[in-house]
N, C-alpha and C positions, 0 to 999 in steps of 0.2 A: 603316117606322121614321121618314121624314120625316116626317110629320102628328104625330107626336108629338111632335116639335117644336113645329108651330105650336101644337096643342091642350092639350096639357098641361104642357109643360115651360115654355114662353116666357112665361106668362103668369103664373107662380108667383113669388111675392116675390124670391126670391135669384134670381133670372133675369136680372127686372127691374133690381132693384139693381147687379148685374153690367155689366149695358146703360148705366145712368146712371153708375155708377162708374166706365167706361171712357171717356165721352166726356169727364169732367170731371178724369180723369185727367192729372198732370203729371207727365211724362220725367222720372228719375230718382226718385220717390219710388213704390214699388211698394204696386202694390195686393194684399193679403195675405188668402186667403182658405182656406177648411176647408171638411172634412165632402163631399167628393166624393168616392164610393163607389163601387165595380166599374167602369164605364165610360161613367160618369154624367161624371168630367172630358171624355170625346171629345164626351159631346152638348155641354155647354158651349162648349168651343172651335168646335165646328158651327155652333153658334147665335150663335158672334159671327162666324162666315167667312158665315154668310149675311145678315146683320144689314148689314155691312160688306167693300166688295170692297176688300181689305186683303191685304197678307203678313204673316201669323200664323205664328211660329218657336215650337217645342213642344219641349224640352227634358226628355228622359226620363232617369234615370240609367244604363240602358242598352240595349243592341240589342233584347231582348225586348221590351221595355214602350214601346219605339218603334214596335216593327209592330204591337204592339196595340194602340195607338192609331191608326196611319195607317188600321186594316183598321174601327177602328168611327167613323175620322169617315167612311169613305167611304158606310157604312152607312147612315151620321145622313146622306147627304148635304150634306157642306163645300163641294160643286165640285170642286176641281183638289187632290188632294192627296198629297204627296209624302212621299219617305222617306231618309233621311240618315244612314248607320251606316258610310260607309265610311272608313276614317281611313287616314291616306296610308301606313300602314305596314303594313297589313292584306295579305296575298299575294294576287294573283286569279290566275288561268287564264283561257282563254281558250272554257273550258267552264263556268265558271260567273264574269260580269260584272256579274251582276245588281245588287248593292249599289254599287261605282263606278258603273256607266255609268247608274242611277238619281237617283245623286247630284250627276255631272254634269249630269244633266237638271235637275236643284231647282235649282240655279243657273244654270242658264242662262236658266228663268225667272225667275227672281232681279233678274237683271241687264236683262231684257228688262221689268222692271217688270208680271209678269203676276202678280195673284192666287192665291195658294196659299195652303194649310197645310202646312207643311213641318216634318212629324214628326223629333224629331233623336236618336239620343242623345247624352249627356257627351260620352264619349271624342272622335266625330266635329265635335261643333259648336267643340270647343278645338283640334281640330287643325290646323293650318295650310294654306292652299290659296294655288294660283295669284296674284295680283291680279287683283282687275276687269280692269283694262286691260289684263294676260297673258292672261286669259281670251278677252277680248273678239276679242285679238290673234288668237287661236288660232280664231278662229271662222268660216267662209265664208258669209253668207248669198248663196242663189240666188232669180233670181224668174225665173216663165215667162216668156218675150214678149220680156227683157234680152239684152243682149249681155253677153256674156262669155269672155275669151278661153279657149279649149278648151287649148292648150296651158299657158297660165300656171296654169288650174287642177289641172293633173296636176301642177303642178310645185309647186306652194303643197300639196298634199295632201303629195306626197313630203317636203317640207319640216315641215310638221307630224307626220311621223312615219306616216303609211298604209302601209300596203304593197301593194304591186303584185302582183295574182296572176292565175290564167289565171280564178278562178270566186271572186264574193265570198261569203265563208261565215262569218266571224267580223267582231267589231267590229276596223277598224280596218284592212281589207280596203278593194281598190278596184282594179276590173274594167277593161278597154278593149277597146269592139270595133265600131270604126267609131268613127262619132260619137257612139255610146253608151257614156255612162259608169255603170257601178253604185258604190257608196259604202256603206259601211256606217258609221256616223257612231257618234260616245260616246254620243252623247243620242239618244234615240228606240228605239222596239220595234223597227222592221224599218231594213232597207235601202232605198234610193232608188234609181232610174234616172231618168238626167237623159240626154234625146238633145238633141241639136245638130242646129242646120242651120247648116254652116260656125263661125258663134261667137258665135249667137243660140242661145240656150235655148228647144227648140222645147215641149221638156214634161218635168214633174218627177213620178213616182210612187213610192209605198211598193211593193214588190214581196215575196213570200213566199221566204224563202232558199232553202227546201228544193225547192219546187214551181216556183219563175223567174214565175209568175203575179202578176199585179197587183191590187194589193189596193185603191189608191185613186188619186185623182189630186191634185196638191196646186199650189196656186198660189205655193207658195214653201218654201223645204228652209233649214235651219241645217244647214250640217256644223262639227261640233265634236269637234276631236282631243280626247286623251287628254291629259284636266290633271292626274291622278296619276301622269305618271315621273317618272319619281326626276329633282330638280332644280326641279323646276316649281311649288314651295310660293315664298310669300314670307315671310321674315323676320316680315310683320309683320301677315299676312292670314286670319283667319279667317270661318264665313259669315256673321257678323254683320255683316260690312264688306258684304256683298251686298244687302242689306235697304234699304229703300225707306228714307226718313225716318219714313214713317206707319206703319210695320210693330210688328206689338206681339208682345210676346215673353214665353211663360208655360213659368215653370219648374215644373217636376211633384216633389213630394218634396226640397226644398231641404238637408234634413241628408245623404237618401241622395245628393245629386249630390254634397257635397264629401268624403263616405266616398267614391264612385266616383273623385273626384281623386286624392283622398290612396291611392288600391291602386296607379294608373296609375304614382304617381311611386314608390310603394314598388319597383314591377315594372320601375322604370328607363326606361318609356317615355318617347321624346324628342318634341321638335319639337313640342309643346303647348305653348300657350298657358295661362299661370297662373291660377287662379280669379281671384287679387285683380283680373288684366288684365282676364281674361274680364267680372267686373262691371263695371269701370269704361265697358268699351264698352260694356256695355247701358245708362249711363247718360241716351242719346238718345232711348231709346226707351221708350212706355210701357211695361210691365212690371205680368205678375200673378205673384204667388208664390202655389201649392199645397200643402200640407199639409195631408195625409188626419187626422191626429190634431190637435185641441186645442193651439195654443200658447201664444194669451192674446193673440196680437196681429193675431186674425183681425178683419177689418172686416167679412166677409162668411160667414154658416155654413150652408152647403147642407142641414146635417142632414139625411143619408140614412144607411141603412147597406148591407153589401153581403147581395146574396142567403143566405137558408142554407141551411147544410149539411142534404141530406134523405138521402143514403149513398142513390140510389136507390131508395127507397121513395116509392111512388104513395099509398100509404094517407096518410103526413106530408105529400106535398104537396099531396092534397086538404084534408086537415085545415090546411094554412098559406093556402091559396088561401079556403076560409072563412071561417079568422079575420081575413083581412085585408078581405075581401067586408063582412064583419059591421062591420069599425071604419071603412067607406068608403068605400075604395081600390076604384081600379081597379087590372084586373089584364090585365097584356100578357104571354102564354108565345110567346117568340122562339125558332126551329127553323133550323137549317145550311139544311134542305132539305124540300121536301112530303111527302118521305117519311119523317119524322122527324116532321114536324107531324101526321100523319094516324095516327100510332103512337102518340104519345102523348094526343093528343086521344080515340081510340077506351078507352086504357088509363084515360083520363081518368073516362069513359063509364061503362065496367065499374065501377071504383070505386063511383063514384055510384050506382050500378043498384044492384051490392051492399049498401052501406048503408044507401039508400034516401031518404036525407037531401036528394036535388034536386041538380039542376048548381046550378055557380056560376056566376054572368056574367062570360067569359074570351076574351080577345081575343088570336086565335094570328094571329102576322106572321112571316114569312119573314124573311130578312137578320139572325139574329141576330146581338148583337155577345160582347164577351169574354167581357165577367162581369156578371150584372143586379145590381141594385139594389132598396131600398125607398126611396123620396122623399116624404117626410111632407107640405110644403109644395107637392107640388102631387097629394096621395094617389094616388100612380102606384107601383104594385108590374111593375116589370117581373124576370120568370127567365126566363135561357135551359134550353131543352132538355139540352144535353151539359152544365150545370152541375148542373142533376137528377140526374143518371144520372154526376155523376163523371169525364167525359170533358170533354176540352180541346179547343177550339175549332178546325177548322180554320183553317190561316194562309189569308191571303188569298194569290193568286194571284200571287206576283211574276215579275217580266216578267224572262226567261230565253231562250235561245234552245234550246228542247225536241227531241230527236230525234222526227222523221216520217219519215227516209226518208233515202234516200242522195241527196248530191249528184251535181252533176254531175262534179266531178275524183273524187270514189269511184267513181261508177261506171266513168269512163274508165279507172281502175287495176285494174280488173275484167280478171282474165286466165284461160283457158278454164284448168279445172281448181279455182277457187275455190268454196269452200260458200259457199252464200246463205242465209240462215232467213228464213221469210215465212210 
């Protein structure tokens, strides 16, 4: 899916335009653009995250159409890209973290000025958070080789809210035994062990929670508490206050984000921030506005439309794969998986054989993303597989703490007479 980037997408008019319209772009008057179809806007914003090592904020009207974009920039290859849906009033457990302690993470890059795309939706980007400076507050970075006192930092973790246990297993856990300490931090997939010699930092690793095995070694650890307890919002902070100066900020569907307002405040949810507020602070920043339909005050029109509908039939979409061969286009069929590509390429086959009519020149890629596309202006016909066939795309993988096996205090609680399934 990258080279289609450089090869065909990047070099097409609206591309281009995009490219020059952004650098010539002035803060506060947005650039207004149309006609981005299936998940033609993710290559877009792809192709400005690699154009540019930038913080790019994406603003979806909600949780869905957030991880469908996070899962086909990462496709399109963006780099570093993140995911932001959790709003301070949302409930977690401590069996599913994934949307906090993710989001914690987008900010924290944020703040550390590192390159992202940082997928949002409505609800989460108006909602209220931390301060930078709370944030920052709450944060311990470690480096190997350092000195650091071993006691102050158990006592700065308790203080940020850790807990203490005999085996770390959840976020927000933190181990002792010896001069080794394990952490399981808001931000990041796994846990850390940091050993000591006396109250120099002899070495920092990511380690597997379930298995205690090490998975990497690291020359330096952010431990970062938990910035969504209750209290921990500012009055006056939301993540756009996180964002670099140079960060550009593209809202997706601007009527549906203030219908998505206007439900939130019908539904009595607090501690948001107002649209009116929410624009004025995008005032610093440059700013693209999205709208899939026609308004009249597009500067920029992609003119595509989205994949169709073929209800599963091979016969229609041999016959759409020709007419579009015949008017020019190329054609890219995107597949979840090999075995989904080698299915339908074979059913592909047969068609053809049957009618007789010859293949068409078709270019099958792995990594498919949401929803395809036709794009006139650079004649790239890209469908996915599961859009053929009526099937929705698996989500991408988010970062969870999965069951593999019993810990260590499970199995210690292990008393003769318990079933076990294995």
């Amino acid at each position: 899916m990258h080279d289609l980037l450089d090869t065909k997408l990047s070099p097409s008019e609206p591309f281009r335009q995009l490219s020059h319209s952004l650098h010539s772009l002035t803060p506060g008057r947005p650039l207004q653009i149309t006609g981005l179809s299936g998940s033609l806007l993710a290559l877009a914003v792809s192709f400005l995250a690699r154009a540019d090592n930038r913080q790019i904020l994406v603003v979806s009207p909600g949780r869905d159409e957030a991880e469908k974009l996070r899962d086909d920039c990462i496709a399109a290859g963006a780099g570093t890209v993140g995911l932001y849906i959790h709003a301070h009033h949302h409930s977690s457990t401590a069996f599913d973290m994934t949307a906090p302690v993710m989001s914690i993470e987008a900010l924290r890059m944020l703040v550390s000025n590192e390159p992202i795309v940082l997928s949002a939706s409505l609800e989460a980007a108006v909602s209220r958070v931390p301060s930078v400076a709370e944030f920052t507050r709450r944060c311990i970075r470690l480096e190997g080789g350092k000195e650091s006192s071993f006691q102050n930092l158990l006592d700065n973790l308790a203080h940020m809210g850790f807990e203490r246990k005999d085996f770390v297993e959840e976020y927000g856990d933190f181990a002792v035994r010896g001069g080794i300490l394990d952490v399981f931090p808001f931000a990041g997939e796994h846990p850390v062990r940091i050993e000591f010699w006396g109250d120099t930092i002899d070495s920092i690793r990511e380690f597997d929670v379930r298995s205690q095995r090490s998975i990497r070694e690291l020359g330096t650890a952010t431990i970062v508490a938990d910035m969504f307890q209750n209290g921990q919002e500012s009055p006056e902070t939301v993540v756009l206050d996180y964002l670099q100066p140079e960060s550009v900020i593209v809202l997706d569907e601007p009527v549906r984000l203030r219908q998505e307002a206007d439900e939130l405040l019908r539904e009595g949810v607090t501690n948001l921030l107002g649209v009116e507020e929410f624009e004025q602070r995008m005032a610093p920043f440059k700013t693209i506005v999205h709208a899939r339909l026609e308004t009249g005050k597009a500067e920029i029109d992609f003119r595509s439309s989205p994949q169709p509908s073929l209800n599963g039939s091979i016969r229609l979409l041999a016959e759409e794969l020709r007419r579009r061969h015949n008017e020019g286009f190329n054609i890219v069929l995107a597949s979840d998986t090999p075995e989904e590509q080698d299915r339908l390429k074979q059913l592909l086959e047969e068609e053809w054989e049957r009618t007789g009519d010859g293949a068409v020149p078709v270019r099958f890629v792995p990594d498919a993303v949401h929803e395809g596309f036709v794009f006139a202006p650079a004649t790239l016909a890209l469908f996915t597989e599961h859009e053929v066939f009526g099937r929705l795309k698996r989500r991408g993988t988010a970062r969870r703490m999965r069951f593999k096996g019993l810990s260590h205090r499970e199995l210690s609680r292990l008393v003769k007479g318990d079933i076990v399934v294995h």
